[in-house]
GUVOVO-897340 format. One record per atom (N, C-alpha, C): x, y, z. Coordinates in steps of 0.05 Angstrom, whole numbers, plus 5000, padded with zeros to 4 digits. Each point is the difference from the previous one (the first is absolute). Last residue first. Example, Ala and Ser with C-alpha at 12.3 -4.5 7.8 and 13.67 -1.06 7.14 Angstrom:
525749555142
501650245001
498550225014
500648854999
498250245000
501850245000
***
This chain:
485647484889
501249994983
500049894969
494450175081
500350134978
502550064984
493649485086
501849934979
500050214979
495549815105
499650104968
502750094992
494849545101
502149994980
500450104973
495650075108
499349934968
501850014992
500549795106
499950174968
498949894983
496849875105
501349864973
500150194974
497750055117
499650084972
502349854985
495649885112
502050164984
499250004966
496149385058
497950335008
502750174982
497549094959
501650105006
499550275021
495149484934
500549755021
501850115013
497050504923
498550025028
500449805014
506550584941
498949735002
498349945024
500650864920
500949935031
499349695005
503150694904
498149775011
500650005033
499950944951
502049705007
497849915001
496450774951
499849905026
502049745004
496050844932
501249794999
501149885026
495350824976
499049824996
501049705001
505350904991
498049995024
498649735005
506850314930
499649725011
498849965025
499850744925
499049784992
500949725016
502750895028
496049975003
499449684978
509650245006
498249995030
498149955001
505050174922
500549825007
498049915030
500050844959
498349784989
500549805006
505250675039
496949935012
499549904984
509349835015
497450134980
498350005005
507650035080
498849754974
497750174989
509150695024
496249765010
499749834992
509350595025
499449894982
496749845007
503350935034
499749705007
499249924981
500150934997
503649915007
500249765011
492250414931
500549975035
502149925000
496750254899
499550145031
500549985024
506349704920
497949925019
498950175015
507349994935
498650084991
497149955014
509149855027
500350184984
497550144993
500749055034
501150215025
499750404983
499749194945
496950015015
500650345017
507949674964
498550094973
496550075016
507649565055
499950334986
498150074988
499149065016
499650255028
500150284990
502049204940
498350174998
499350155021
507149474987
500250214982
497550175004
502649335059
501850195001
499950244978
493949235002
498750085016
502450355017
502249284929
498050224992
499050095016
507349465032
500250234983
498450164987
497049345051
502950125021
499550214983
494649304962
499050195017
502250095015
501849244933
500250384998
498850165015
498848965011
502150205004
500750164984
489849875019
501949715003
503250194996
489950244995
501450154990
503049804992
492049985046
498949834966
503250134999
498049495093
500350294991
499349974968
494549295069
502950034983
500050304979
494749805097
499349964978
502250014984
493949895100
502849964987
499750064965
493050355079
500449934970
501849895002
494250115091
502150114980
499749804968
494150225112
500749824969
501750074977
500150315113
497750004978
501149894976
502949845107
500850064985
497850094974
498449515082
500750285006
501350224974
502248935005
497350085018
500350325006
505749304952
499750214999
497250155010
507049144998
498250045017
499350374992
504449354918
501450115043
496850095001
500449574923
500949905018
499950145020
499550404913
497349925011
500549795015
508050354966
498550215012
497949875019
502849534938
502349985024
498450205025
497349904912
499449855000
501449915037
503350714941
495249985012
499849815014
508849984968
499950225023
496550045002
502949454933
500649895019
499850155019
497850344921
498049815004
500849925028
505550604967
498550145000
497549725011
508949704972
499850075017
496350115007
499949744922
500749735007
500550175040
499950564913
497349855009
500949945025
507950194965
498950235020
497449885008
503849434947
500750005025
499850195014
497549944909
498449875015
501250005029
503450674947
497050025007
499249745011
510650295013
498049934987
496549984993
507450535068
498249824999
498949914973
503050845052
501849764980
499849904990
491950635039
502849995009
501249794970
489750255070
501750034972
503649945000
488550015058
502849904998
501549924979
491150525077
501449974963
503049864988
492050035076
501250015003
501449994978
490850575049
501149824977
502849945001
495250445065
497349984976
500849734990
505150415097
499350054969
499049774992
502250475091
497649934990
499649974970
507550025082
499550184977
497749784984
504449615069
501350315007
498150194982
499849084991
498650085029
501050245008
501849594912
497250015010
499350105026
508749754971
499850305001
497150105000
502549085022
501450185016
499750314992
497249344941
497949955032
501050205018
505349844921
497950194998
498950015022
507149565013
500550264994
496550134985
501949055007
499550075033
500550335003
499949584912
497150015017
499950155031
508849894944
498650294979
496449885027
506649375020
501050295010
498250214992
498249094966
499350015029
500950245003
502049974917
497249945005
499150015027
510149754979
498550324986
496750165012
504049065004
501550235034
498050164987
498849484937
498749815018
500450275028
503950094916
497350104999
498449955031
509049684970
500150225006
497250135000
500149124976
501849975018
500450315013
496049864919
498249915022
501350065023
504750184922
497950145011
499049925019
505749324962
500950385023
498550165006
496749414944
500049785035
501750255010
497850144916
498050055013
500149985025
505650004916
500350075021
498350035025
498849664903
501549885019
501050145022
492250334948
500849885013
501949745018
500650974931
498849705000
499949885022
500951004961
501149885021
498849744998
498350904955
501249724986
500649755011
499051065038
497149724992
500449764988
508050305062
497650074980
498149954990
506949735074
498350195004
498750084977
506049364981
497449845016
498050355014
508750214942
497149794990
497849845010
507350535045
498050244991
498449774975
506249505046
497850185029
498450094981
504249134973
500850344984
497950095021
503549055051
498450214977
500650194989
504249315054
500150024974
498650134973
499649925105
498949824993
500749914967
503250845062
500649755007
498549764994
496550744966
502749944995
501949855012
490650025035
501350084967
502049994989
498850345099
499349654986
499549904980
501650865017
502649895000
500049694998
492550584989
502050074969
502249795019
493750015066
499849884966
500750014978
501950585073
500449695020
499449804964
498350984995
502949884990
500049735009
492450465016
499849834967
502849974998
494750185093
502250114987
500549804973
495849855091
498350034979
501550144977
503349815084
498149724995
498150024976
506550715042
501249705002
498949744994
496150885006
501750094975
501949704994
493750215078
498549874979
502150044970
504449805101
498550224987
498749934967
505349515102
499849934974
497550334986
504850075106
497849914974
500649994975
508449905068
497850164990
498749904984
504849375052
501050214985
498650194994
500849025047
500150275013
500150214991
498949134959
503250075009
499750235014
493649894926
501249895012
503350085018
490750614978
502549864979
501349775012
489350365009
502450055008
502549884989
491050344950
501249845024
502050075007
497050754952
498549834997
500249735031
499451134973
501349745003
498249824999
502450844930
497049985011
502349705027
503750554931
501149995024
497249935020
498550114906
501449804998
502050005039
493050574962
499049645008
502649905007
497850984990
501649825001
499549885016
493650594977
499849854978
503749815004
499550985033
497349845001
500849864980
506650655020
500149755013
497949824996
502550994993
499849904982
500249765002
499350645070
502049904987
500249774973
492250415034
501450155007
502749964993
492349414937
501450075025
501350235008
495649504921
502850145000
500549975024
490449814942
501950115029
502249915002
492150184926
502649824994
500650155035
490749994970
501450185013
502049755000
491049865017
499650034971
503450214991
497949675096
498250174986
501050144967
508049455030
497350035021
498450254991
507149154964
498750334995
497849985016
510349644983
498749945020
497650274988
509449184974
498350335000
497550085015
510649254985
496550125006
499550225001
508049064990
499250295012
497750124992
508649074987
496750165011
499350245011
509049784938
498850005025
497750025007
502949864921
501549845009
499749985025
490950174976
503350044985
502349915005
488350085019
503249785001
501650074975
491150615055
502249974976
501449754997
490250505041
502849705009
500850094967
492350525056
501549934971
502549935010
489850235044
502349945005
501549924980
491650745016
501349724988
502450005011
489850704997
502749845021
501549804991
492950354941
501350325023
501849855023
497949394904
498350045017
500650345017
504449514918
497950224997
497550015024
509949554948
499750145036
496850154989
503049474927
499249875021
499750195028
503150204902
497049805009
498849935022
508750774958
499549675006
496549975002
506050874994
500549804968
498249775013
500950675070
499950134984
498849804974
501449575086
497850154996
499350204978
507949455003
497149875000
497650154997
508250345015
500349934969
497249744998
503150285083
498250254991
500249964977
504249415046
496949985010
499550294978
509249784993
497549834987
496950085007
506450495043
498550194972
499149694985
503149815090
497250244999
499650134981
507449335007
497349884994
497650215006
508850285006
500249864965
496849914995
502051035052
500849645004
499949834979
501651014975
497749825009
500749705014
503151164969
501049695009
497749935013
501250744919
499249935028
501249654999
502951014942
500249715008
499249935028
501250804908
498849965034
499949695006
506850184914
497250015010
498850115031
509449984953
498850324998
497549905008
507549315001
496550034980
499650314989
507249715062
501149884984
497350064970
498650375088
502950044989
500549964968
492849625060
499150254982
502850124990
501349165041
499349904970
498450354998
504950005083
501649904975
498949974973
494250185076
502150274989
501549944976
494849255049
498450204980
502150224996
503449295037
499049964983
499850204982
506649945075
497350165005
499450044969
506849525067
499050004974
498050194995
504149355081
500250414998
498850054970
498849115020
498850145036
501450344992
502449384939
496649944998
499450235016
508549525011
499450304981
497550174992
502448985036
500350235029
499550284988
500649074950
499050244995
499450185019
507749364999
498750074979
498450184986
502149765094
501450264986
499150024965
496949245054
499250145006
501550294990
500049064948
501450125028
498650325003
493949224956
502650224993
501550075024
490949414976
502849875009
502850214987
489650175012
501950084972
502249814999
496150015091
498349904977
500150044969
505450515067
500549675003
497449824982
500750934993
502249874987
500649755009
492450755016
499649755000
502149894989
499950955034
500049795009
499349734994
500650764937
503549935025
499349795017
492550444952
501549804985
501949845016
493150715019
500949825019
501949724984
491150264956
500750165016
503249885018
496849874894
500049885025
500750275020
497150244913
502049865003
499849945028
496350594903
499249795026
502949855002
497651004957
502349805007
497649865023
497850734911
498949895032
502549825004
498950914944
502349775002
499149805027
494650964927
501649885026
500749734994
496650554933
499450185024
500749825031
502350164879
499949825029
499550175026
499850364907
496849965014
501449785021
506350364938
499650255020
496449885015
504349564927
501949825023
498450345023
496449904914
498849845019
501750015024
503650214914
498250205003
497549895029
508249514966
500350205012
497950185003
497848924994
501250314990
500350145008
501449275059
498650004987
500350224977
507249505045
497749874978
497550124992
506150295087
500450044964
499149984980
498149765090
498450274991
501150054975
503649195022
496850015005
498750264986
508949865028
500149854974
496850044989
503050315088
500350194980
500049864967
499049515079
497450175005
500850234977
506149275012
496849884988
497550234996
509250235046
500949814973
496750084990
500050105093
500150224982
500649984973
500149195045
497350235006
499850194987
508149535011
498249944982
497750064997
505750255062
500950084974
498150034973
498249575096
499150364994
501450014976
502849175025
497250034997
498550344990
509749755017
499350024979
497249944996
502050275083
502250164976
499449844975
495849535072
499450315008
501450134976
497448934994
502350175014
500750284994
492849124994
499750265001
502550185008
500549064954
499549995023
499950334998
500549434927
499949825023
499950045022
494750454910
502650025013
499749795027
494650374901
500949845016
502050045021
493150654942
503049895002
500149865016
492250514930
500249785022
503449894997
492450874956
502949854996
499649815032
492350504934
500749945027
502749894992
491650694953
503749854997
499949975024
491250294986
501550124976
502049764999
491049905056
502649944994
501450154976
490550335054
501049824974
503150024996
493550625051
501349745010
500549754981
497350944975
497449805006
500949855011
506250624979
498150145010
497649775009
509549494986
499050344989
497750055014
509649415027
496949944998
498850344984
509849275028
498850284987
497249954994
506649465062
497649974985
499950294983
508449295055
498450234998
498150014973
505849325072
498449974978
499050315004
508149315048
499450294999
498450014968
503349135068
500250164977
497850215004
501249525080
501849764978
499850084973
497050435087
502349905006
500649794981
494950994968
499649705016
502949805014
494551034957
503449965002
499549705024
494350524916
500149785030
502449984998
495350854951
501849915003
500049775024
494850664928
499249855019
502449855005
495050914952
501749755001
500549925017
493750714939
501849915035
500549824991
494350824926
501849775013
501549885017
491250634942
501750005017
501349685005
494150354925
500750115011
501650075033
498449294921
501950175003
500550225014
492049474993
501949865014
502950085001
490050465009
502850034970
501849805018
489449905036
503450225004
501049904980
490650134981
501549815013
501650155003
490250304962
502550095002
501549785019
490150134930
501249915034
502850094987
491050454945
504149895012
500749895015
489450034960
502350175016
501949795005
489550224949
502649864994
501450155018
490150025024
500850125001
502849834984
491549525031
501150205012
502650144977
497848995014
498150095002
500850405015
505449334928
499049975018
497750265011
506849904925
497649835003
498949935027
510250324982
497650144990
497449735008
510950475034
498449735006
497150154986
511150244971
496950085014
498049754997
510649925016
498250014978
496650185008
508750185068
499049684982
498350134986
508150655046
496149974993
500649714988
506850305069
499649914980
497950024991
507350395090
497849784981
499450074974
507650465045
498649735028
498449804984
503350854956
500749694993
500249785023
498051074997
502049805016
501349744987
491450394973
502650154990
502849975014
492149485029
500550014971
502750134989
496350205090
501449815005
501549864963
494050785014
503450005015
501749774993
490750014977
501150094978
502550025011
494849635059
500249854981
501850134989
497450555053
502049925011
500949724984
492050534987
503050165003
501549865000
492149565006
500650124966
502850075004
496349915082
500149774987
502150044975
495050645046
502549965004
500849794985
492250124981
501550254987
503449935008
492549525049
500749904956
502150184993
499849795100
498050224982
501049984974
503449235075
500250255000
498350154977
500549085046
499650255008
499650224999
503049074963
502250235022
498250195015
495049424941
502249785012
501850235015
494850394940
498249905016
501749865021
503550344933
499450285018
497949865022
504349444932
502150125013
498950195020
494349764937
501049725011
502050105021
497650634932
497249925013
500349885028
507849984932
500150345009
498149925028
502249154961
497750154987
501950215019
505649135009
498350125005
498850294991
506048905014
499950204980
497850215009
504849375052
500849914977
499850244977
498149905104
498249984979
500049884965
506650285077
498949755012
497649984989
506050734975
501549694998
498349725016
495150934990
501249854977
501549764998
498450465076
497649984996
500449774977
506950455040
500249775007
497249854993
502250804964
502049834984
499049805013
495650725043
500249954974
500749764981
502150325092
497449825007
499849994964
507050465004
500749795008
497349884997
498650954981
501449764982
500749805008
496950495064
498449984978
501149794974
505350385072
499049725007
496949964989
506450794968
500849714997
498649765006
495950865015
499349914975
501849824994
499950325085
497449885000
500049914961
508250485032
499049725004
498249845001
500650864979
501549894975
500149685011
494850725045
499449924981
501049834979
503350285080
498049845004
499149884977
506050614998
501649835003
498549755009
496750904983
501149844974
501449775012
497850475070
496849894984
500949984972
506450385054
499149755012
497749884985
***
């Protein structure tokens, strides 16, 4: 029993290790023993483990300074590798990522509509084209297969405009077995918009308060959710769907209208193309303004639904900051992100405390890198919760929303990082 203590107290040595490094960049033997904790000696040890492993790397030796010449050490970006698979309702994008989160090879497939048998084909197609590419002497460091993908596919086919059997298949499938089958990888399943949020907090700029709310617009609107510094998931894995959030009522006696019906980037891919537009050229950055009045036109619902939804999740849950990423071209991601502050700081929020709105940096690859990199963190993380960085944290203690004092309620701030 007491080797068995010991062998794990020396893995989650090495984890607090690596994660020291990957959120330092680079670090002294000295540096490392101070920052973890642990006794120069150990330190030493387990550096040298990790070295001969090919986890990491010596850099150049650092001289002229005050004290002593010494080695900092980084992770070997070769030494380990995950991948990242979005299985979406309008094409399937996978990421290969290495040891420092750095893109190796991504492939991207189009398709008109997610249909269960040849979607998974292609999954597995993409995910073995992937681990192939890299050298054979590397292909033994993949250490996992993230899949983002909508929860609950089967049911949105009337908003897909599919007949419902279409993808009724969705509901027996069982993702993750099929693609470790097909992989030999370990394979986790992530919702599509709770590994964006975490492809924020891992790669991004912006989540760095201990409470946030993260808006996705994808084809479907959807969300992430971090409470106390802490990606949350939920018991049933459910936190962060906005998109069954209600809204008004529907006409005609029908059931509530839901925030997936008023904020959803297909309503604007379809108004788009019913306008004579190239969708995926006005969604890019290239995008010119002649399309603007669609925009507007779809921004106008958009904006009111994404405000009356934050205010609404303000009063359940106490968060800092509201983060909002997705489809979206940059200026028209801006453009929403401004209108929902701006909407926000309307309703009567008396009782409520002062928030951020702010635009995601990540914009659409956060599904998939946020699919590739879970594993790869997940693997090598001392805590089995993904955190915001504490440096990220302590450097935004100081920083304070604006509040409007003609108001007893509160007014966002707004910050742009795209």
């Amino acid at each position: 029993m007491r080797g068995e203590d010991s062998t794990g107290l020396r893995a989650y040595n090495e984890r607090l290790m690596i994660a020291a490094i990957r959120q330092a960049g680079a670090l002294s033997k000295a540096e490392i023993a101070r920052t973890t904790g642990l006794s120069g000696q150990a330190a030493t040890v387990i550096v040298n483990s990790l070295l001969d492993d090919g986890l990491l790397v010596k850099r150049e030796k650092v001289r002229g300074r005050i004290g002593k010449p010494f080695t900092p050490v980084a992770l070997n970006p070769e030494g380990a590798f995950s991948m990242g698979v979005k299985i979406g309702r309008r094409s399937l994008e996978a990421l290969l990522v290495d040891f420092s989160g750095a893109v190796v090879a991504s492939r991207s497939s189009p398709y008109p509509a997610p249909l269960p048998a040849e979607t998974m084909a292609l999954a597995k197609e993409t995910a073995l084209e992937l681990a192939g590419s890299l050298k054979p002497r590397l292909r033994n460091r993949m250490v996992g297969l993230g899949v983002a993908m909508p929860w609950v596919m089967y049911e949105w086919s009337d908003l897909l405009g599919l007949e419902r059997e279409a993808i009724a298949a969705w509901r027996e499938i069982d993702v993750s077995a099929e693609l470790e089958a097909a992989t030999g990888l370990p394979v986790s399943l992530y919702n599509d918009a709770t590994a964006a949020c975490a492809a924020e907090m891992i790669a991004g700029d912006r989540i760095d308060r201990t409470s946030a709310l993260y808006i996705y617009l994808g084809t479907f609107v959807g969300g992430g959710v971090v409470i106390d510094g802490r990606l949350y998931r939920g018991k049933q894995l459910n936190a962060g769907a906005l998109g069954s959030m209600p809204m008004d009522e529907a006409g005609g006696g029908g059931r509530p209208h839901q925030l997936i019906h008023q904020a959803s980037v297909i309503d604007l891919e379809r108004a788009l193309a019913a306008g004579g537009f190239d969708v995926s050229e006005m969604l890019s950055p290239n995008g010119g303004p002649e399309a603007d009045a669609i925009f507007d036109a779809w921004s106008l619902r958009t904006v009111a639904a994404l405000s009356r939804a934050v205010v609404t999740a303000m009063s359940v849950v106490d968060f800092e900051e509201v983060v909002i990423d997705g489809l979206l071209r940059p200026d028209w991601r801006r453009r929403v992100v401004e209108g929902v502050a701006g909407a926000y700081g309307r309703f009567d929020c008396t009782g409520l405390s002062p928030i951020e709105i702010a635009t995601g940096s990540i914009g659409p690859p956060a599904r998939v890198l946020g699919a590739a990199l879970l594993p790869l963190i997940g693997r090598f993380s001392p805590d089995t919760d993904l955190l915001v960085k504490t440096a990220k944290i302590s450097q935004s203690v100081n920083r304070q929303p604006a509040s409007d004092p003609g108001r007893s309620g509160t007014a966002p701030a707004v910050s742009d990082m795209t």
